[in-house]
DOVOTI-949928 format. One line per field, with one value per atom (N, C-alpha, C): x, y, z; residue number from 0; atom name; residue in three letters. Coordinates in steps of 0.1 Angstrom, whole numbers, plus 5000, padded with zeros to 4 digits. Atoms other than C-alpha are relative to their C-alpha. Layout:
N
xx (X,...)
yy (Y,...)
zz (Z,...)
resi (NUM,...)
name (CA,...)
resn (ALA,...)
This chain:
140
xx (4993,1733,4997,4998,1717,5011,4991,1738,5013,4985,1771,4996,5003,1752,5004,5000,1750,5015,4986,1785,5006,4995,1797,4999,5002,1778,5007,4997,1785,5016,4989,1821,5005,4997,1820,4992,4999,1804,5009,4987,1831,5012,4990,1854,4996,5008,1833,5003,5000,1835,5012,4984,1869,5010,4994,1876,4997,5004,1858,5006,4992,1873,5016,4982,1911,5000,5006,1894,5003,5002,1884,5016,4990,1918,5012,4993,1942,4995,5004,1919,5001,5000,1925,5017,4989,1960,5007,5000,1962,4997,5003,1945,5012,4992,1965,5017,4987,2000,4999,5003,1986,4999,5001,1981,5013,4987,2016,5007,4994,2031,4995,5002,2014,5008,4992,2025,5017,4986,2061,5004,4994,2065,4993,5002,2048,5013,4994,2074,5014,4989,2102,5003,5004,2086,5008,4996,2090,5016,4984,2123,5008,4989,2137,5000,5000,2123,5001,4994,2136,5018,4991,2166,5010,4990,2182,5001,5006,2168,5011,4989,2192,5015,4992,2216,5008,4994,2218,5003,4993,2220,5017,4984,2250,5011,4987,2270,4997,4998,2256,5010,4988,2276,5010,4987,2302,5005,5001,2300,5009,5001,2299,5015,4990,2330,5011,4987,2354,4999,4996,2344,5005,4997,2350,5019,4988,2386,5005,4993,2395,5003,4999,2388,5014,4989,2411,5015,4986,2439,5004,4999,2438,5006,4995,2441,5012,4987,2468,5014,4988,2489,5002,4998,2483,5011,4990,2498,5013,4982,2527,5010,4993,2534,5001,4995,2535,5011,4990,2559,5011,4988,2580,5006,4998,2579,5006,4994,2588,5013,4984,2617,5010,4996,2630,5004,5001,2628,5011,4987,2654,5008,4992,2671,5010,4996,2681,5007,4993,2688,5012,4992,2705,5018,4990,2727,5004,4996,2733,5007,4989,2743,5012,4986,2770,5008,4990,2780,5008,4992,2787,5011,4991,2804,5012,4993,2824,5010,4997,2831,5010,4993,2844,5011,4985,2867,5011,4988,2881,5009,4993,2890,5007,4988,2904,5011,4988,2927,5007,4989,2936,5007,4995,2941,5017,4986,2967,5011,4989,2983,5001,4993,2988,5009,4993,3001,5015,4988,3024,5012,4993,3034,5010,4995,3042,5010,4988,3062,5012,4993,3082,5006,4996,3092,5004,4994,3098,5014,4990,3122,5012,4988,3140,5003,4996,3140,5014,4990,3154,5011,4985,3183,5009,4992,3193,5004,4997,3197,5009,4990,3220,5013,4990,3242,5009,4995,3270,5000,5009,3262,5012,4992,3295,4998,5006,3286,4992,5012,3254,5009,5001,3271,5010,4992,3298,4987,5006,3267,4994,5008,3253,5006)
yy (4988,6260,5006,4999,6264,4998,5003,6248,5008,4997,6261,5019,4985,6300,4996,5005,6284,5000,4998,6279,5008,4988,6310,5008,4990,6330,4998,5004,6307,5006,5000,6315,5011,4981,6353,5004,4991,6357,4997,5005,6334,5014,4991,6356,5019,4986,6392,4996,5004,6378,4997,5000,6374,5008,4982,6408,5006,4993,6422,5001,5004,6401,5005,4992,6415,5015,4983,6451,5001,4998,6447,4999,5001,6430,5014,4989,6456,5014,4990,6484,4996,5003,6465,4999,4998,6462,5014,4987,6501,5004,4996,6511,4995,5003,6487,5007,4993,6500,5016,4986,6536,5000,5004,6523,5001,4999,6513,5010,4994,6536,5016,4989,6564,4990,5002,6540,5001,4999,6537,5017,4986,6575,5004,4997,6581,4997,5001,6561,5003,4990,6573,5015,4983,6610,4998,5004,6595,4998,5002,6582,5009,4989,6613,5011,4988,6636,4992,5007,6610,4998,5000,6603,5011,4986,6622,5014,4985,6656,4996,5000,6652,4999,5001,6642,5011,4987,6668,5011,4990,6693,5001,5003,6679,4999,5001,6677,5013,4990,6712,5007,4997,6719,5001,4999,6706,5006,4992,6722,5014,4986,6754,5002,4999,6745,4997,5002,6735,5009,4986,6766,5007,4983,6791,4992,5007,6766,5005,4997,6769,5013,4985,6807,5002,4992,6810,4996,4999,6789,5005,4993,6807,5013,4984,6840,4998,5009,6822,5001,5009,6809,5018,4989,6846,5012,4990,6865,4994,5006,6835,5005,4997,6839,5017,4986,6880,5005,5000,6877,4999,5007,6854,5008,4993,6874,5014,4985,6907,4993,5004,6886,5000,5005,6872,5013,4989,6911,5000,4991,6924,4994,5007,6894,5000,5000,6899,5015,4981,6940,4997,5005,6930,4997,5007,6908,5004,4989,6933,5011,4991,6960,4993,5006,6934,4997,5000,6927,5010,4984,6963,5006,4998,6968,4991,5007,6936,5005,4995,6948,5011,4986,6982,4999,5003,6966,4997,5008,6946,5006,4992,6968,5012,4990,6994,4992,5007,6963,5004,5003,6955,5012,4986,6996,4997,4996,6993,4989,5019,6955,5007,4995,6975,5008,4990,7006,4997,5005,6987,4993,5010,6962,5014,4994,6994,5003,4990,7013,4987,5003,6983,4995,5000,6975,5014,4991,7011,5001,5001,7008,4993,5009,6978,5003,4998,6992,5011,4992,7023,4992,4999,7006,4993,5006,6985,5013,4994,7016,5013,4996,7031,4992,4999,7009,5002,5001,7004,4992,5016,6981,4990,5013,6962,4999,5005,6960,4990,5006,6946,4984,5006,6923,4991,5004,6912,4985,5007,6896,4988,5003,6878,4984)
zz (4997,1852,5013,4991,1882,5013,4989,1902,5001,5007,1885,5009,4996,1900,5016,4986,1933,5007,4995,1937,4999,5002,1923,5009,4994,1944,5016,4988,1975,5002,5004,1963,5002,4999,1958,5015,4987,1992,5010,4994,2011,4996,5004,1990,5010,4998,2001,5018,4982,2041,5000,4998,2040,4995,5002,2024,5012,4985,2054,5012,4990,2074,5001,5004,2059,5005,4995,2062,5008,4988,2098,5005,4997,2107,4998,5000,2088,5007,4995,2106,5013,4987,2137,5003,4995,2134,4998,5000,2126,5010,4989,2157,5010,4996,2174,5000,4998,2162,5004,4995,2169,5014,4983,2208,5002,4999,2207,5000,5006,2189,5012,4988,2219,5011,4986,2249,4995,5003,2232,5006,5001,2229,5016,4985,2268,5004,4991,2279,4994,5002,2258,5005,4993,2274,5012,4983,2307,5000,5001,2301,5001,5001,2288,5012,4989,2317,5010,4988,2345,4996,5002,2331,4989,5005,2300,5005,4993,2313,5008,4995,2341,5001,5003,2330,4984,5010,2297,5010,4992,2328,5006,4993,2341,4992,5014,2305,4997,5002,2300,5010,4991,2333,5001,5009,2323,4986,5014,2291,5004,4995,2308,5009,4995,2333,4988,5009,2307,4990,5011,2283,5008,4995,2313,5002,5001,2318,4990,5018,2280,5001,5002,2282,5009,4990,2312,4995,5005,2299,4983,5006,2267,5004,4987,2290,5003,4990,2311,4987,5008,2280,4989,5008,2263,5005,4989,2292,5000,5000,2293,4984,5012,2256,5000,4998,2261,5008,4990,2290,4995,5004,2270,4990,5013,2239,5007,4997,2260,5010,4989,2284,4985,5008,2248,4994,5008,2231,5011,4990,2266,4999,5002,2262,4989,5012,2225,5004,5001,2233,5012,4990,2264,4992,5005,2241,4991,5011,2215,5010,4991,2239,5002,4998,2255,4989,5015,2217,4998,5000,2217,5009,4992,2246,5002,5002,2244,4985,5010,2210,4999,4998,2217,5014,4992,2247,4993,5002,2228,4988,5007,2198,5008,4997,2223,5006,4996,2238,4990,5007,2206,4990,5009,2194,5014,4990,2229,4998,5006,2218,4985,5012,2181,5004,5002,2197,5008,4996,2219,4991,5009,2192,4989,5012,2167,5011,4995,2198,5001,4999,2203,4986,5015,2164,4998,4996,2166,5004,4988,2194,4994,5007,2178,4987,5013,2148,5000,5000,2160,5005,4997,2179,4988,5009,2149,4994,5016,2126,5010,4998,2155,4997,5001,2154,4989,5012,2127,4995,5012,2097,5003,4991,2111,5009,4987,2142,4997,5002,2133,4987,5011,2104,5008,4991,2133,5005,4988,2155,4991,5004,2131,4998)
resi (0,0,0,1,1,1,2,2,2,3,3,3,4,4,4,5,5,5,6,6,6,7,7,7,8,8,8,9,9,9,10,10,10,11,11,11,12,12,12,13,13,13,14,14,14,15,15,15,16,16,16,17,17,17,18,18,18,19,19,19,20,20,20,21,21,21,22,22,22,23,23,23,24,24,24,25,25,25,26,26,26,27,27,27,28,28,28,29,29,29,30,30,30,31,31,31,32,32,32,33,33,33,34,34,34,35,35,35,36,36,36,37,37,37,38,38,38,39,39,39,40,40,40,41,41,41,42,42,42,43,43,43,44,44,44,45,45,45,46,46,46,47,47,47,48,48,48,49,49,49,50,50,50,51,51,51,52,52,52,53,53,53,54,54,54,55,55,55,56,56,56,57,57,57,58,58,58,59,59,59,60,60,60,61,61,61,62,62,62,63,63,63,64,64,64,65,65,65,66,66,66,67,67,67,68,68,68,69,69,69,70,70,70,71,71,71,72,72,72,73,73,73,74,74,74,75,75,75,76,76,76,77,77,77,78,78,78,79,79,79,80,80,80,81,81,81,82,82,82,83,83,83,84,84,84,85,85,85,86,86,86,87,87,87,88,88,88,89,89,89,90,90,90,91,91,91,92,92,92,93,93,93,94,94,94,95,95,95,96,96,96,97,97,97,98,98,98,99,99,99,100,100,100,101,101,101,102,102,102,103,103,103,104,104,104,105,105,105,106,106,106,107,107,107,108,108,108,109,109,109,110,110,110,111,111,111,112,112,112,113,113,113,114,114,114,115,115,115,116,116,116,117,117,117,118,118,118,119,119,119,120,120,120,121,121,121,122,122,122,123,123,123,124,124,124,125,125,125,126,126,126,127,127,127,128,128,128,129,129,129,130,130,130,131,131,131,132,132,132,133,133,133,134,134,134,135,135,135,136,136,136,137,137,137,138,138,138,139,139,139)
name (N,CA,C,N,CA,C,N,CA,C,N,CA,C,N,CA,C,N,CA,C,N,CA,C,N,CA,C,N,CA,C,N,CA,C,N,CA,C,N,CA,C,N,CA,C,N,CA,C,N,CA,C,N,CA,C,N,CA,C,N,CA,C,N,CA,C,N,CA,C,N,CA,C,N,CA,C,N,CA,C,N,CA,C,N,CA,C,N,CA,C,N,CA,C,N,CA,C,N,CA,C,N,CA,C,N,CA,C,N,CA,C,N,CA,C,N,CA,C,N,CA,C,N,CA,C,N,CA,C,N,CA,C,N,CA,C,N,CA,C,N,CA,C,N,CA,C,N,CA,C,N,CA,C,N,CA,C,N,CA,C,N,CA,C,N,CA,C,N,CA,C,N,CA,C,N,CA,C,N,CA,C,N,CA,C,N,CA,C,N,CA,C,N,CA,C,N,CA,C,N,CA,C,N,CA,C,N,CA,C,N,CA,C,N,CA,C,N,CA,C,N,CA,C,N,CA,C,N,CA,C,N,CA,C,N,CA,C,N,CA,C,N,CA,C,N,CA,C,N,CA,C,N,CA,C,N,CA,C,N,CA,C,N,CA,C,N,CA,C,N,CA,C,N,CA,C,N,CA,C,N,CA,C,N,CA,C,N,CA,C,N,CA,C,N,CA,C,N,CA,C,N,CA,C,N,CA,C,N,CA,C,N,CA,C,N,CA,C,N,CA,C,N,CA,C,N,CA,C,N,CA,C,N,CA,C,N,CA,C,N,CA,C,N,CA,C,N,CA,C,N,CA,C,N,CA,C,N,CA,C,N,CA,C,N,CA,C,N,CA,C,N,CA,C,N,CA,C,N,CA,C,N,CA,C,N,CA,C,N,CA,C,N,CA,C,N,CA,C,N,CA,C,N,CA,C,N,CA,C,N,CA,C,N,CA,C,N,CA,C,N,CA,C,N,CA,C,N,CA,C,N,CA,C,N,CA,C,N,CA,C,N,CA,C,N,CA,C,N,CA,C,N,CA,C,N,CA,C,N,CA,C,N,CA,C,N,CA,C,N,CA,C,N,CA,C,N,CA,C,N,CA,C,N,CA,C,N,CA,C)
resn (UNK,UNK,UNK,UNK,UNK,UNK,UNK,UNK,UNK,UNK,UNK,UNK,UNK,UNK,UNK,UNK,UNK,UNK,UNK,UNK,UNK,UNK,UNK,UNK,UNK,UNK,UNK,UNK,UNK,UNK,UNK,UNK,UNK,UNK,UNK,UNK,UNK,UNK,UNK,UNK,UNK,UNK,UNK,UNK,UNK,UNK,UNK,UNK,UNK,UNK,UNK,UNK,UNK,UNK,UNK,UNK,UNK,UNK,UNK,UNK,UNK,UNK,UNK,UNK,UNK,UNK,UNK,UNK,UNK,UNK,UNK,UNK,UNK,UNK,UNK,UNK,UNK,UNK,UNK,UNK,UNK,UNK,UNK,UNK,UNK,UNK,UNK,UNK,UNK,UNK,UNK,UNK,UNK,UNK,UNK,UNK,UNK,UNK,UNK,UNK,UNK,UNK,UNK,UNK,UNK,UNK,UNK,UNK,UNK,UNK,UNK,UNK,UNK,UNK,UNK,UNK,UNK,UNK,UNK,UNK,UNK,UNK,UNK,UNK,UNK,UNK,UNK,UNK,UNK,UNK,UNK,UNK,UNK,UNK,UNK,UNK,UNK,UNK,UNK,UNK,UNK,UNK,UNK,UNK,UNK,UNK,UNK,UNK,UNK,UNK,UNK,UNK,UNK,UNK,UNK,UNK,UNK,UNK,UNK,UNK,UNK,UNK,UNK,UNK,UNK,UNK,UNK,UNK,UNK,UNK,UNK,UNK,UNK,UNK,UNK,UNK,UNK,UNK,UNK,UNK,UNK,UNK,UNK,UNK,UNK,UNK,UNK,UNK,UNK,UNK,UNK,UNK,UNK,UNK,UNK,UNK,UNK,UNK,UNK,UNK,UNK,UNK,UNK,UNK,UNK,UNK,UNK,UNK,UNK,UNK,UNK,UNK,UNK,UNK,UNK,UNK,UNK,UNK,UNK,UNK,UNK,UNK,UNK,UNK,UNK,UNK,UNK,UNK,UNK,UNK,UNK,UNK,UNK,UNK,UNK,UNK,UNK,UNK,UNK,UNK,UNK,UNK,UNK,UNK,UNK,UNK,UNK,UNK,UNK,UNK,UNK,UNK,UNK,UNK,UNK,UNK,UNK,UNK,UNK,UNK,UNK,UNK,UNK,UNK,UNK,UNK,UNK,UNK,UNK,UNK,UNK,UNK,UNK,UNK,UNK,UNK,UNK,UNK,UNK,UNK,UNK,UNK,UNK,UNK,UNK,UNK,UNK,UNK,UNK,UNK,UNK,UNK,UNK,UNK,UNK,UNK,UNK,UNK,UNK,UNK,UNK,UNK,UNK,UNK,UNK,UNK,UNK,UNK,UNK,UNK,UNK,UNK,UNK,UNK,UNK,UNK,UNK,UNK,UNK,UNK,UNK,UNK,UNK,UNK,UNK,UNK,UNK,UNK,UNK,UNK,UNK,UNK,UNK,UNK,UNK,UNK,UNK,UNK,UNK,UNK,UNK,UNK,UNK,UNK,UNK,UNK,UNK,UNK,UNK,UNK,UNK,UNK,UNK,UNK,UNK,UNK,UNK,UNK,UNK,UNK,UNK,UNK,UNK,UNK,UNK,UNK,UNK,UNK,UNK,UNK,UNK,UNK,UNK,UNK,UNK,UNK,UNK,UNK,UNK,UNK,UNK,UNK,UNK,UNK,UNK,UNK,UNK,UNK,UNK,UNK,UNK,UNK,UNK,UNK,UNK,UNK,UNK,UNK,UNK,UNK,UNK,UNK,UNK,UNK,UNK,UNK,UNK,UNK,UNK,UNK,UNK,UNK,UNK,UNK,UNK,UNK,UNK,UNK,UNK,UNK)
């Protein structure tokens, strides 16, 4: 049975030195990714204060010119639609007055084309009812 200890133990410290060895390792590739994981983010820093940094200034720029833009042609297109809306209002009154005045020509034409039309039916009326009913029955 000795022997049978011998190997076991030889066995379980192999095993115990190659936990350690796993230990050390995963505590070495922790450190390690923590190295990285700072130079990564340095030069992500770097990066962003060489390049995006400048570049966010110049889209805020533009940002800033095409809001004060929008504002104006909003302004612009408020004054045009107010214009239109007040040309379109004189335009309609405009066109109602001339209704009216057109209107009121034309029914006093047509009061002077009735009052003619009655005087002359009138007229022919009267001369038929001078003459005499033979006369009239003669022409016919």
């Amino acid at each position: 049975m000795d022997g049978n200890l011998d190997t076991t133990n030889m066995w379980l410290a192999v095993m115990a030195i190659v936990s350690v060895l796993e230990a050390l390792l995963l505590v070495a590739l922790g450190v390690g990714g923590w190295l990285v994981y700072r130079r990564l983010m340095a030069v992500i820093g770097d990066l962003e204060a060489r390049q995006v940094a400048p570049l966010r200034e110049k889209v805020d720029g533009i940002l800033q010119d095409v809001k004060s833009i929008t504002a104006r042609v909003s302004e612009q297109s408020a004054r045009v639609d107010h214009a239109i809306s007040g040309t379109m209002d004189r335009v309609d009154e405009t066109a109602d007055r001339m209704k009216d005045t057109v209107r009121d020509r034309v029914w006093q034409a047509v009061g002077i084309v009735r009052g003619v039309q009655a005087a002359l039916m009138t007229l022919l009326h009267s001369e038929r009812r001078d003459e005499p009913p033979a006369a009239a029955a003669g022409r016919v």
